[in-house]
N, C-alpha and C positions, 0 to 999 in steps of 0.2 A: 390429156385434153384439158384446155384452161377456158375459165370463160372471158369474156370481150368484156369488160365495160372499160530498141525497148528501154526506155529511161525510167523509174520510178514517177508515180505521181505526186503533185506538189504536195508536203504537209500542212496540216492543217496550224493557223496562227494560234495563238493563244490568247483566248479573251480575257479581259479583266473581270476580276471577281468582283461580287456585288458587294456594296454596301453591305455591311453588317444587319442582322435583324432583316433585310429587304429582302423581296422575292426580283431575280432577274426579270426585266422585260421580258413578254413574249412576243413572237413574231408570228407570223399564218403558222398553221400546222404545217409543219412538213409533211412528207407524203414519198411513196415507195413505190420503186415500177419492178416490174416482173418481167423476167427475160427465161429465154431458154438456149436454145442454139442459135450460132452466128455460122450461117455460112450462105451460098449461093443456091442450094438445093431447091428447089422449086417444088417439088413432090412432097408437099404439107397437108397431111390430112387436119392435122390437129390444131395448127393455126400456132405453132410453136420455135417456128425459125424466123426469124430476118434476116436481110443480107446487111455484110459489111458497111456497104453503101448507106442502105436504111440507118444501121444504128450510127453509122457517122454524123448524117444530117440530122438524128433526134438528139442524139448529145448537143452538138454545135447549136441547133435550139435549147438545150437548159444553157448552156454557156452566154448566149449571145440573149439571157433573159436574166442576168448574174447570179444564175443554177450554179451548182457544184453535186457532178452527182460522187457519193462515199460509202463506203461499206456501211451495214448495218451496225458495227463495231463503233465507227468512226460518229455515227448519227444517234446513235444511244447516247456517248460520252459526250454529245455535244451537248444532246437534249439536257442532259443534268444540268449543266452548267448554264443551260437556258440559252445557247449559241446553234441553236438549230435553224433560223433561219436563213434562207439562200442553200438550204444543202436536201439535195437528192437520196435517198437510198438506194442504192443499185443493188439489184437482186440476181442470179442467175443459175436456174434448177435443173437437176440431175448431174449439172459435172461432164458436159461432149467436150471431148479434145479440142472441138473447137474453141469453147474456150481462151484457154492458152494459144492457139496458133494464130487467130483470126479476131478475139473481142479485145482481148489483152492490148494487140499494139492501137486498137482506134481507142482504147479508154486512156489511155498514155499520151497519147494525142493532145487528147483535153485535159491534161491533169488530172484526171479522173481517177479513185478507184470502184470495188466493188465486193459482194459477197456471194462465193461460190457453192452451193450444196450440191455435196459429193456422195455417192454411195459406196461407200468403201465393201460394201461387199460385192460390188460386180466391180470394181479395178480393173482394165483391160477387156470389161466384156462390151456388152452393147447395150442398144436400148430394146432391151426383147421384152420390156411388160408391154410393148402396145404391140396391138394387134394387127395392123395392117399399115403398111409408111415404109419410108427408106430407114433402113441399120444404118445407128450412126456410132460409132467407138464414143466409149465413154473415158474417163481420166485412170492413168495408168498411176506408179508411184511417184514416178518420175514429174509427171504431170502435176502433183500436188507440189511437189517441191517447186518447178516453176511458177505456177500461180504466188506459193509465198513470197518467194525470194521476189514477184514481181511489185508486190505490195499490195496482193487481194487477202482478203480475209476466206479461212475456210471454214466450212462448215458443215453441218450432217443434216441427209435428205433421208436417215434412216439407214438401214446395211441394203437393202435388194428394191425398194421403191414399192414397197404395200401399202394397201388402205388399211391403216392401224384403224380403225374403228371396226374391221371384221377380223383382228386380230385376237387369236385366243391371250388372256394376261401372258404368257410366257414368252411366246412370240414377241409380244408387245415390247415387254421386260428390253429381251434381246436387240429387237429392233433400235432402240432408242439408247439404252447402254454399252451393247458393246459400239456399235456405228463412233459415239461420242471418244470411249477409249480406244478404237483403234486408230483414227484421225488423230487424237490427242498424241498417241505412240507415233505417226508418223512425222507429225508438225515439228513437235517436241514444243507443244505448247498447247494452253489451254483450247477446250473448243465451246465457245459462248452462245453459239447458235444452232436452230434445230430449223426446219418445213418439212412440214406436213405433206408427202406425197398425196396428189390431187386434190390438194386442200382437205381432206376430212379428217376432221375432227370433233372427238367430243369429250365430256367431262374426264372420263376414265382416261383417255387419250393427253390430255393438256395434264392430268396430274402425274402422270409418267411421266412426262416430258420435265415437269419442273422437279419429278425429285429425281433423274438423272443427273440432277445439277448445269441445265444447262441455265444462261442466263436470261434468252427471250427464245421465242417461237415463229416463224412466218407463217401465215394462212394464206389464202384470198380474200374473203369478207371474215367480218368479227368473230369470233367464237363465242364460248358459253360463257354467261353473264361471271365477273370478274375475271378470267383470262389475263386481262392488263397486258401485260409484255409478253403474254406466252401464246397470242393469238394478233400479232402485227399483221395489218390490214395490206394489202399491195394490192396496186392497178399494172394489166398486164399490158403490155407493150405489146404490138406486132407488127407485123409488114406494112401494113394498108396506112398506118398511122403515121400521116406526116402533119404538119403544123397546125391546121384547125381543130384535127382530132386529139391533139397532146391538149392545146389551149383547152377545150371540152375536158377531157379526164381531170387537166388538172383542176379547172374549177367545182368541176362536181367529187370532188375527193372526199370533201365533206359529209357532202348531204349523201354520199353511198356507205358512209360508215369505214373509209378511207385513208382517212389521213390519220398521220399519226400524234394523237392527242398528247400533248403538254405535259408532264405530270407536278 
């Protein structure tokens, strides 16, 4: 439940370094959207799928506004270099097959890519933590390989999709460390990023998380007061959201504690 408020894609150019001693320009904050499943299902209790259709026409809206949406990976490194203007975050949680079979060719489309949170401890199972809605398969091994070889970023949604804030420390430990190395063991590469199954989180939660070593964290709204990187703010996308309502979120990205501030 969230709340409401095949070719490679192009890479990204390389901006020029700043002056010596200077701080880069900045540009508006950039800002993060949240996705779940991509397919035709109609039977959404939780307000967690679009269709195809849907997310073609909201991209083709960042595109045709000179958006770029990019993995978290991609929008961090830019940030550094102070080149995060025009560029999107694309988010998309728990890891459904669909995914790879159905988001993948529309974000290739647009030159697009994205960041996937996976729960490697259900690999091949479903989405059985909700409690009433249509099973939908979630990413197998296979699947993770696809996704990279596509040019998405992977990441950890945890090992099984718990509210780590009712998790006992050991749990937690688990939750957060192995999820991180067993993805790592899969990719055969580092894994830089964590979300918080249903957004919760709290202090004990975020300091796991950063001394698992990962590099940032996705939430829904802010975390606990310094967080910084380990509680990234995202507005969530869904069905109903076609052009007034993106114009809306993105403006109020801000003022809901949204956008992803400058450092």
């Amino acid at each position: 439940m969230v709340a409401d408020i095949t070719a490679a894609p192009h890479a990204a150019e390389p901006d020029p370094e700043p002056a010596a001693g200077r701080r880069p320009r900045r540009g508006p904050a950039a800002w993060v959207a949240m996705y779940h499943s991509v397919s035709d299902c109609r039977d959404d209790p939780y307000n967690v799928t679009v269709t195809p259709a849907r997310l073609n026409r909201q991209l083709a809206w960042l595109a045709e506004r000179g958006l770029r949406g990019v993995s978290m990976r991609e929008l961090l490194a830019a940030r550094l270099r102070g080149a995060e203007r025009g560029l999107v975050g694309l988010t998309f949680d728990d890891g459904y097959t669909d995914f790879v079979t159905t988001a993948v060719p529309v974000l290739h489309r647009w030159g697009f890519s994205a960041t996937v949170f996976v729960l490697p401890g259900r690999l091949g199972g479903e989405n059985s933590w909700e409690p009433t809605g249509p099973r939908k398969p979630l990413f197998d091994v296979e699947d993770i390989h696809r996704a990279a070889d596509a040019g998405m970023e992977i990441a950890s949604h945890g090992l099984t999709h718990l509210d780590l804030t009712t998790a006992t420390d050991r749990v937690l430990h688990t939750e957060v460390n192995e999820s991180r190395q067993r993805l790592a063991a899969l990719t055969g590469g580092d894994v830089d990023g964590f979300c918080y199954p249903y957004g919760c989180l709290d202090q004990r939660v975020v300091d796991a998380v950063r001394l698992a070593g990962y590099r940032y964290a996705c939430s829904i709204g802010p975390g606990p007061a310094g967080s910084d990187d380990f509680a990234l703010p995202r507005i969530h996308l869904g069905e109903a959201d076609g052009s007034l309502r993106l114009e809306l979120k993105r403006r109020l990205a801000r003022v809901y504690g949204r956008a992803l501030e400058a450092v």
